[in-house]
C-alpha positions as CSV (number, residue, x, y, z in Angstrom):
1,X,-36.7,-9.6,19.0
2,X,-32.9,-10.7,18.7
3,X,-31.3,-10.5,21.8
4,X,-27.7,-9.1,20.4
5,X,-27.0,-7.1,17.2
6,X,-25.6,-9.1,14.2
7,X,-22.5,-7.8,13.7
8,X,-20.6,-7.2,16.9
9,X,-22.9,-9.5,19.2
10,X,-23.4,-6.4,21.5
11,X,-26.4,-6.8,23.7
12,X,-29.8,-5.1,23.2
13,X,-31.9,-3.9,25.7
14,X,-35.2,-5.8,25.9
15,X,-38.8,-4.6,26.9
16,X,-39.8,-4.2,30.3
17,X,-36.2,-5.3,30.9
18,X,-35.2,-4.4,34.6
19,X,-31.7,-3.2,35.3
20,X,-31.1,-1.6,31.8
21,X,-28.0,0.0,32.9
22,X,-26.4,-3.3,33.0
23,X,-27.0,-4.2,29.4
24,X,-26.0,-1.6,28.1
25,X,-22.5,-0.9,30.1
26,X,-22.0,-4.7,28.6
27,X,-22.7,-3.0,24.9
28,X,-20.3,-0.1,25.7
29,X,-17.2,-2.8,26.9
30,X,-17.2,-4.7,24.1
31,X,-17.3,-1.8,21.6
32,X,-14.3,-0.4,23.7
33,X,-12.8,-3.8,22.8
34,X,-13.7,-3.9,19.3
35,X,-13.7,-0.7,18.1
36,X,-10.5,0.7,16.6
37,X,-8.3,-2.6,17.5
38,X,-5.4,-2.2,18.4
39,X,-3.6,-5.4,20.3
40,X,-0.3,-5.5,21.6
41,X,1.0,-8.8,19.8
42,X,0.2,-11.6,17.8
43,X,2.7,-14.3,18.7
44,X,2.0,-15.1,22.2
45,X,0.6,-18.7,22.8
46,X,0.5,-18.3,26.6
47,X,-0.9,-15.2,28.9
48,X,1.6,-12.9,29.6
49,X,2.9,-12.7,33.2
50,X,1.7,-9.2,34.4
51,X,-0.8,-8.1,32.2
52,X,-2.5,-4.5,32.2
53,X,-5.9,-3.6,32.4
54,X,-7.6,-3.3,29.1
55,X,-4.5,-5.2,27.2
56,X,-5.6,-6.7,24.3
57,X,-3.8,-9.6,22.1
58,X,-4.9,-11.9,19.2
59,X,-3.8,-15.4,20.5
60,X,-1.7,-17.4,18.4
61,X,-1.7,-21.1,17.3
62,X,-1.4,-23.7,20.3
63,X,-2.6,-21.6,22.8
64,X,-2.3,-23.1,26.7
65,X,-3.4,-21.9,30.2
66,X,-6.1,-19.4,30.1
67,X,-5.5,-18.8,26.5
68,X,-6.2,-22.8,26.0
69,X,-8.4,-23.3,23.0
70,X,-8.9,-19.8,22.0
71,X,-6.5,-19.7,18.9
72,X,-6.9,-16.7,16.7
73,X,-9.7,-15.0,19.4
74,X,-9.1,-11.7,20.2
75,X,-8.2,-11.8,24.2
76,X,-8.5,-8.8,26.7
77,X,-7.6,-8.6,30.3
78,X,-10.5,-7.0,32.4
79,X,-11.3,-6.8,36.3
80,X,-8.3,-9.7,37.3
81,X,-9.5,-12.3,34.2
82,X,-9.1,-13.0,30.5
83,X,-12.3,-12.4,28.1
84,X,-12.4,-13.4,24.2
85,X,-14.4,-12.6,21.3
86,X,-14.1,-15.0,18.6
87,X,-13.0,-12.6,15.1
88,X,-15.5,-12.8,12.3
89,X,-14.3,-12.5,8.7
90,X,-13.3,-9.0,7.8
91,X,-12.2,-7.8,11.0
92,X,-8.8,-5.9,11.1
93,X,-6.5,-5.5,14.4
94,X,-3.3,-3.2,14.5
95,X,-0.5,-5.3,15.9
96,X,1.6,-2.6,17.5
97,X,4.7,-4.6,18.4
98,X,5.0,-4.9,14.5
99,X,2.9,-2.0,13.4
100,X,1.1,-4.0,10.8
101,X,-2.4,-4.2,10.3
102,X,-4.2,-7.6,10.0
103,X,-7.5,-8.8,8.5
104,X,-8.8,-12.2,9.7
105,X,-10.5,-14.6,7.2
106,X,-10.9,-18.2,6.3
107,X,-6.9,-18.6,6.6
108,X,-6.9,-16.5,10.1
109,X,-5.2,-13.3,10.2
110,X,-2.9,-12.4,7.3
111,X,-0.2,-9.9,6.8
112,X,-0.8,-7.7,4.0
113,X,1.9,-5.1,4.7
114,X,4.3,-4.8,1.6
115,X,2.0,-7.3,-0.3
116,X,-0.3,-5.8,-2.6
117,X,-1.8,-7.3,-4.9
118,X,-4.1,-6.2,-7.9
119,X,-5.1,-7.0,-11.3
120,X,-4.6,-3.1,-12.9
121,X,-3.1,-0.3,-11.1
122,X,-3.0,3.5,-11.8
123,X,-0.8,6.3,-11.1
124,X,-3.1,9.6,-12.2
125,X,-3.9,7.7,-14.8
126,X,-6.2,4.5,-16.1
127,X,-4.9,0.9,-16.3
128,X,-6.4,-1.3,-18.9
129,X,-6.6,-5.2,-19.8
130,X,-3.2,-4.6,-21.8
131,X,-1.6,-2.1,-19.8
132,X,-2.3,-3.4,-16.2
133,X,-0.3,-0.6,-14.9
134,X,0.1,2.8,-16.2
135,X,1.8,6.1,-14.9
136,X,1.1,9.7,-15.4
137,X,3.9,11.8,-14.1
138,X,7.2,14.0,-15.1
139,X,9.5,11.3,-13.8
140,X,9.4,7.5,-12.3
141,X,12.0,6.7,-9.6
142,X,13.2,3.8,-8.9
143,X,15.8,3.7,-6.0
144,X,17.8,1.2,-4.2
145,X,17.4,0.1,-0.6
146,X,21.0,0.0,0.7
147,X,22.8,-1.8,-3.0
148,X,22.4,-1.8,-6.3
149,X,18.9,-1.6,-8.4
150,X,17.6,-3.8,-11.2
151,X,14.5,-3.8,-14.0
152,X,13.6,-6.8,-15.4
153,X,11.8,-7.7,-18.3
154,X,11.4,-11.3,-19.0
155,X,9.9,-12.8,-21.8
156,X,8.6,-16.0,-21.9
157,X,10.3,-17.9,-24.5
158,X,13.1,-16.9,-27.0
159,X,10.9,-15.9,-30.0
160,X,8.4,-13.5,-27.6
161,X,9.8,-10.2,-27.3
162,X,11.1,-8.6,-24.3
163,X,11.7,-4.7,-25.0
164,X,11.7,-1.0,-24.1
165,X,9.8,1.1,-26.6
166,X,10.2,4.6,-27.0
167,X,6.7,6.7,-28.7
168,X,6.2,10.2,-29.9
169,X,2.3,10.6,-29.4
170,X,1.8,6.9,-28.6
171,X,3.8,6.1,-32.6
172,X,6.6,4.1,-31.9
173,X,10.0,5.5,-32.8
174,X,12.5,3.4,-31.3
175,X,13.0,-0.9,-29.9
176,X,15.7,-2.1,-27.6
177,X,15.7,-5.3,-26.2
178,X,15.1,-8.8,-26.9
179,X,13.2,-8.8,-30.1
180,X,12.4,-12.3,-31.4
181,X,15.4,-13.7,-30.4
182,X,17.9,-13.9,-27.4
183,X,20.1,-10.9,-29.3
184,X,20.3,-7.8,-28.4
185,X,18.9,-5.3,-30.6
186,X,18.1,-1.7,-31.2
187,X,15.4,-0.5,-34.1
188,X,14.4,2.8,-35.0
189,X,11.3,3.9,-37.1
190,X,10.1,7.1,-38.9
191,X,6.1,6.5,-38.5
192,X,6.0,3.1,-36.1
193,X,5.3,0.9,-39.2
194,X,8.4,0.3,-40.5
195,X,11.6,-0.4,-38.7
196,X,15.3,-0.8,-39.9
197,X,17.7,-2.3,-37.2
198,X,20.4,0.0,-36.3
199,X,23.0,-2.1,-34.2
200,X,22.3,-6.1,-33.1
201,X,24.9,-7.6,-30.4
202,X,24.9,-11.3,-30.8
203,X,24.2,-13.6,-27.8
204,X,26.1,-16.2,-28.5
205,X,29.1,-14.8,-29.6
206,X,29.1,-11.1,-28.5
207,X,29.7,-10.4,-32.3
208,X,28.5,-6.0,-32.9
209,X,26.9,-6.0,-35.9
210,X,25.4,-2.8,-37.9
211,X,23.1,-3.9,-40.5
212,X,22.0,-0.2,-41.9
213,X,26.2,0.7,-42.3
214,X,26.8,-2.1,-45.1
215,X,24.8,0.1,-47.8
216,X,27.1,2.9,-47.1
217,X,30.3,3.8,-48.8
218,X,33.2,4.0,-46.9
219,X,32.3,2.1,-43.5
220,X,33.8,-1.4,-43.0
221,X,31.7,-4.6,-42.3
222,X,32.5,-7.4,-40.2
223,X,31.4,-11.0,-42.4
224,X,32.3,-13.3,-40.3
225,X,34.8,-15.4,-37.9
226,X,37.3,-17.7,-38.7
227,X,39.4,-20.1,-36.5
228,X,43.4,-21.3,-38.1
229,X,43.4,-24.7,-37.2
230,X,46.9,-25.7,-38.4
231,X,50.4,-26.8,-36.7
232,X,52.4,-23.8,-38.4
233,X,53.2,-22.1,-42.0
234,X,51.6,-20.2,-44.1
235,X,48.0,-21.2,-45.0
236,X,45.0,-19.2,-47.1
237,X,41.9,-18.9,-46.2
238,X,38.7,-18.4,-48.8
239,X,35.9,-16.9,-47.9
240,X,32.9,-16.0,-50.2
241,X,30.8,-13.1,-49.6
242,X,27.3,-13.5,-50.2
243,X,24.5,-10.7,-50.4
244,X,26.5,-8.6,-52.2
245,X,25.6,-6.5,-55.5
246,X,29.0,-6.1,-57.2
247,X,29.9,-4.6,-60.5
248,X,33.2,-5.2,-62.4
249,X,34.4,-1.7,-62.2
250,X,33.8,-1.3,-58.4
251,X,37.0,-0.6,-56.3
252,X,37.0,-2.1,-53.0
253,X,39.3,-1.8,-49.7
254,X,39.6,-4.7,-47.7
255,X,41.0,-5.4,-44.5
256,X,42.0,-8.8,-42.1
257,X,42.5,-8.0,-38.4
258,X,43.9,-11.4,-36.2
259,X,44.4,-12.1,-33.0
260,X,45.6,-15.4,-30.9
261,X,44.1,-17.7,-28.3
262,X,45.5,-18.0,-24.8
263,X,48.2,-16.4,-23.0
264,X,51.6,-16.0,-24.7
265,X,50.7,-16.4,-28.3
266,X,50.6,-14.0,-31.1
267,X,49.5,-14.2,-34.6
268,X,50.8,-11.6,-37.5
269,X,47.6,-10.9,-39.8
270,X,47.1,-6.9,-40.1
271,X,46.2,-6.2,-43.8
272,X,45.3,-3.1,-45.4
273,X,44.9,-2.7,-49.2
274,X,42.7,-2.2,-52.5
275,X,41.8,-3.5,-55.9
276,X,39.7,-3.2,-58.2
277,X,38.2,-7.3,-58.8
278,X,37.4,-6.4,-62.5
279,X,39.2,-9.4,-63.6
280,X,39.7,-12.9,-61.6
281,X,42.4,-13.4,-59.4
282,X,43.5,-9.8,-59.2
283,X,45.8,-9.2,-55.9
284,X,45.1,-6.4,-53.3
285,X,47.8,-4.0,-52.7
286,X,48.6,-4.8,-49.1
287,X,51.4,-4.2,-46.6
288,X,51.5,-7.2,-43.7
289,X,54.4,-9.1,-42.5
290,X,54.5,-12.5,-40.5
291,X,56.6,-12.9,-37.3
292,X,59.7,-13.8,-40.1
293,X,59.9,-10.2,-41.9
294,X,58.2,-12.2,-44.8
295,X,55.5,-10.2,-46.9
296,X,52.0,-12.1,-46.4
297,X,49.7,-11.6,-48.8
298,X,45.7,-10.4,-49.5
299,X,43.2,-10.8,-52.2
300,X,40.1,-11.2,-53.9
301,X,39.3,-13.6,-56.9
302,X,36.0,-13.3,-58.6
303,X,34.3,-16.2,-60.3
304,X,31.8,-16.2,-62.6
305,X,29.5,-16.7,-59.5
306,X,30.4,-15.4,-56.4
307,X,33.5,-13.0,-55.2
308,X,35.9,-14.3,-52.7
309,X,38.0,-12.5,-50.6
310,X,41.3,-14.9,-49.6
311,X,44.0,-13.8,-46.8
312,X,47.3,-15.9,-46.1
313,X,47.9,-16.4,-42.4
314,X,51.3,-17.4,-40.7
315,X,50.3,-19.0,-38.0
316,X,53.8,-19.9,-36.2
317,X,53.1,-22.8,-34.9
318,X,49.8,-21.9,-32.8
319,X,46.3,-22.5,-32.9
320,X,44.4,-18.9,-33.4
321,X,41.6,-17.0,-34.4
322,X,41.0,-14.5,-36.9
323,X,38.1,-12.4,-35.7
324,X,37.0,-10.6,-38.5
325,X,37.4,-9.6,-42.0
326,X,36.2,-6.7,-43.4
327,X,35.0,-5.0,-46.3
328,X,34.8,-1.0,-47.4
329,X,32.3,-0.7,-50.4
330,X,32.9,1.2,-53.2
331,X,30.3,-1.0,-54.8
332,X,26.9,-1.1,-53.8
333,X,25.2,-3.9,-51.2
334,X,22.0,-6.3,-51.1
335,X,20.9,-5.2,-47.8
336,X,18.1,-7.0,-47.8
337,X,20.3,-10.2,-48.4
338,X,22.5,-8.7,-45.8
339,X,26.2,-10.5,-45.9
340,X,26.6,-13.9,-44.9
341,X,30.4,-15.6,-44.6
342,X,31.4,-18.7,-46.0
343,X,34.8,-20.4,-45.8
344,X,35.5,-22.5,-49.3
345,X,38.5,-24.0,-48.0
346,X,42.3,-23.7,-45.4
347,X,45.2,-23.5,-47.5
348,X,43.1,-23.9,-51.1
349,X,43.0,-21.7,-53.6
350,X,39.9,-20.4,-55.6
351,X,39.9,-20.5,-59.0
């Protein structure tokens, strides 16, 4: 017959054993030192000074004086002296200087306050290999500790897709976020199969584009960004619209907007006017005026090929940028070709 138990090392009482009390006070000391631990602190490498009866610590790394070599035991101050017990993997202590709770394994004891960690987690609800963790509730907060708050959702490279998506009965209806690319994007659907893109913000240039107004009469569309790269004058600009399904009875309003670079400078190029581009070369009514009182002038010119839409710019002797031009259709558009811009030429004229 073993002498102590296999778990706690507490004493058994043998057969014919005289003295039986004494074995078993020894069983009941230990369990008062083992059962529901609780130590004062974990971070003392020497005794301290004037200890209490029954204290109990877990002795840190480096341990000297009575604690010499009895790093990570659990040490307890009884009748004048120290006593240890060496932990055994599993055990848990409460430090109550911290009020943590430790477990001690093949790495001594560890922390796990604040630190969970698991595969799949569920709020009133299931968790899955897909969904890892997954929420049943009326609401989700998520507050801040003293500051701001943020959510992130990173994706791991720029043609993944990093994105809030909104369901009716698990059938997705809506997309924001990061879809395929590093612009931001917005997508709605009627049944989750099919999606048409509402509004895209471009990364690189900040550029609002709405891809579902350009097949709607009466809403301008931004083709494009051009740059005046001249020393002063007057100069045209060409640009060809691509994507477009035009007819030659289709009246169309057009408009240029300009602004300038850097502090100080100013560019004239405000145009507002229509035509109808039945035949080539045929000149939008327009009213714009450059810094002079001069009468600047707006077009279109269609080819044979392709329909062009040409502005004149003054640019006054500064280096500026036109940031858009726009188009109202009174025509009909290729959305699925979308509209693409394409500048021909500075200061040339189509033909």
């Amino acid at each position: 017959m073993s002498q102590t138990s296999a778990n706690l090392s507490l004493p058994y009482i043998q057969p014919a054993q005289a003295q039986k009390h004494v074995t078993h006070n020894e069983a009941l000391r230990l369990l008062d030192i083992l059962v529901q631990m609780a130590v004062s602190a974990r971070d003392l490498a020497t005794p301290p000074a004037t200890p209490t009866e029954g204290d109990r610590y877990i002795v840190a790394s480096g341990a000297t004086g009575d604690w010499a070599g009895q790093d990570d035991a659990i040490a307890w101050f009884e009748t004048g002296a120290w006593q240890f017990v060496a932990p055994r993997p599993g055990w848990q202590a409460r430090v109550l200087s911290e009020q943590i709770t430790l477990t001690f394994g093949a790495a001594g004891w560890s922390d796990n306050a604040g630190r969970l960690s698991t595969a799949e987690l569920g709020v009133n609800a299931t968790p899955d290999a897909t969904n890892r963790l997954t929420v049943a509730a009326e609401a989700s907060l998520f507050n801040h500790l003293g500051g701001g708050h943020q959510l992130k959702i990173n994706k791991g490279a720029a043609g993944d897709d990093a994105a809030l998506v909104l369901q009716s009965g698990f059938s997705t209806r809506a997309l924001t976020g990061l879809l395929a690319d590093d612009d931001y994007v917005i997508k709605v659907s009627p049944d989750g199969a099919s999606f048409a893109e509402a509004l895209r913000i471009e990364a690189a240039t900040g550029l609002v584009r709405m891809p579902r107004n350009e097949a709607r009469q009466g809403v301008p569309v931004l083709i494009g960004t051009l740059a005046t790269t001249g020393s002063g004058g007057v100069r045209r600009f060409n640009v060809r619209l691509d994507g477009l399904d035009l007819s030659q009875d289709a009246v169309y309003r057009v408009e240029v907007l300009g602004h300038a670079r850097g502090a100080g400078q100013a560019i004239d190029l405000v145009f507002v006017g229509a035509n109808d581009p039945g035949a080539p070369g045929t000149p939008v009514a327009a009213q714009a005026i450059d810094r002079s009182g001069n009468a600047l002038a707006l077009g279109t010119t269609m080819t044979t090929t392709a329909l062009y839409l040409w502005f004149e710019v003054d640019e006054a002797g500064l280096t500026a940028a036109v940031t858009g031009a726009r188009m109202d259709a009174g025509g009909g558009f290729d959305t699925s070709a979308g509209i693409t811009l394409v500048q021909t030429g500075v200061g040339v004229e189509v033909s």
